[in-house]
N, C-alpha and C positions, 0 to 999 in steps of 0.2 A: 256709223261704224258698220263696216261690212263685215257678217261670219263668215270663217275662212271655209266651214262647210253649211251653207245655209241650208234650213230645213224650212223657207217659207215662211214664215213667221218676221213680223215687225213690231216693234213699239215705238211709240213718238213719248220719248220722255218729257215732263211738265216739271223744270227744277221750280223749287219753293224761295221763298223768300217776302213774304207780304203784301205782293204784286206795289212795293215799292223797288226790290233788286229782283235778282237772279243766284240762289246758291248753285251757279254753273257745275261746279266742282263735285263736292261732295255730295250733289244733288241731280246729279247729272252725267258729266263725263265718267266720273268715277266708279260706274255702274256699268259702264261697257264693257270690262272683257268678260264679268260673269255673263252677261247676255249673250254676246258673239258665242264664249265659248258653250253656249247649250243651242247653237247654230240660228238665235234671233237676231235680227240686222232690228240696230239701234237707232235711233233718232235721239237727238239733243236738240228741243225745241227752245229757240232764245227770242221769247217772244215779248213785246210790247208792253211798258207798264201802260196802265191807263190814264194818269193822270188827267183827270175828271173825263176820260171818255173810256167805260168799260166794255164797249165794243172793238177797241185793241187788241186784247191778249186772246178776247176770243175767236174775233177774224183769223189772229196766225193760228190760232190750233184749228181753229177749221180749214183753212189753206193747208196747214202742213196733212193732213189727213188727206186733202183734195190732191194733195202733190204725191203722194205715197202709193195713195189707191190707183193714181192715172198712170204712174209709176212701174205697177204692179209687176208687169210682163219684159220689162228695159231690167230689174233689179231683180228676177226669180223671185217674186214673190206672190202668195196668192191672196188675192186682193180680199178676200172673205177671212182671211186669219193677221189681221193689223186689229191692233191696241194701242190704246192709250195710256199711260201711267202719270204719277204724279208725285208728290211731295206737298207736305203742308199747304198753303197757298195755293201750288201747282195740282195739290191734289182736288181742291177745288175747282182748277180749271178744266183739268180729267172729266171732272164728274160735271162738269158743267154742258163739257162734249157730248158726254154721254148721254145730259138729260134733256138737253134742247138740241143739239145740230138735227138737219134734216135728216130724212133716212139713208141718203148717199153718203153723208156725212159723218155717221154716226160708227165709233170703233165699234170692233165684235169683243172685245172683252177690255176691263179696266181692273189697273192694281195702281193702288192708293195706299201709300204710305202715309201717317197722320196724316190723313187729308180735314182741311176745313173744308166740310160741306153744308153748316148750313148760314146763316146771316142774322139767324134769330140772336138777337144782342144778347139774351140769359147766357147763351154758350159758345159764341161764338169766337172765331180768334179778332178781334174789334179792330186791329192793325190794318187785317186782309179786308175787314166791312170796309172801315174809312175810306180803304186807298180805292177799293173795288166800287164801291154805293156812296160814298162823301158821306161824312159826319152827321147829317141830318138827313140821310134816305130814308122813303117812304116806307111806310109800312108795307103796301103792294108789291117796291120793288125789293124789300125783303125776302119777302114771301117766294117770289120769283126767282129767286136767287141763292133760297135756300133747297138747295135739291135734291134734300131729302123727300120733300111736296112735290118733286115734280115728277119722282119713279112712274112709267108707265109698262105694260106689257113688252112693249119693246126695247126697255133699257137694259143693254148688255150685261150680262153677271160680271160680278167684281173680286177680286180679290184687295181685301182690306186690312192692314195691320196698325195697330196701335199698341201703347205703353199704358198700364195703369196708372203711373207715374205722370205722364204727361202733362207737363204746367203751362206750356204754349197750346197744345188745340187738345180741348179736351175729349177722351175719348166717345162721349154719348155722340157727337159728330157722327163718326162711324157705326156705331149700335144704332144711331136710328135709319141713317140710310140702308145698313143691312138691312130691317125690320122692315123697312119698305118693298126694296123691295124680293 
């Protein structure tokens, strides 16, 4: 979605859904004209479930990032001010961007709606583990996967909102990767 006065600014949105679907909609499209209208060119990423390969959903957000930033100068935008965002699941894969893609690769800022970010089964959304690490993954590629462990100096700031309500991903998700980093 292109703003009708772009100020430079992107986001590649990550709709949620338990990287079993896509809440396209309500997770997604339906977030465009508040974006446009504060002059950010939106992205709807409809990307890959994994079904037993969670190198999928990650490839497309890494691509659509790759496609954005190369983008940059065709679209008026400036390639150092693109973000990532997300939703439940998607928020996950936001943050996954964030805490592993390469440094070409990697957004300048993330907003995370309930995001699931970590894998640690005490708190995790089990839904997003399952479909993302299969039923019986490893403790390692927990660990890896959980990204709140992986904040380094160069992980982009984020903006994070959660509910205290929240009965699908619960809020400590967000509190610890804040705390991170």
């Amino acid at each position: 979605y292109r703003a009708p006065q772009p100020n430079g600014m992107a986001v590649i949105m990550c709709p949620g859904g338990g990287y079993s679907r896509l809440a396209m909609d309500h997770e997604g499209h339906d977030m465009a004209p508040w974006f446009c209208g504060q002059g950010i060119t939106y992205i709807v990423l409809k990307y890959r479930m994994p079904n037993g390969d969670r190198t999928l959903p990650i490839s497309d957000a890494e691509a659509a990032m790759k496609l954005v930033r190369d983008s940059a100068d065709v679209w008026n935008l400036n390639p150092n001010d693109i973000g990532i965002m997300g939703s439940s699941a998607g928020g996950h894969l936001a943050s996954t961007i964030a805490t592993h893609a390469k440094p070409e690769l990697r957004p300048n800022f993330q907003i995370l709606f309930y995001p699931v970010i970590t894998m640690d089964k005490s708190y995790t959304h089990m839904g997003s583990h399952d479909n993302l690490l299969g039923k019986n993954a490893s403790a390692e590629l927990e660990t890896e996967y959980s990204n709140e462990k992986q904040v380094t100096k160069d992980t982009p700031r984020a903006f994070i909102v959660y509910s205290d309500d929240d009965k699908t991903v619960p809020p400590a998700n967000g509190v610890n990767y804040y705390l991170a980093l």
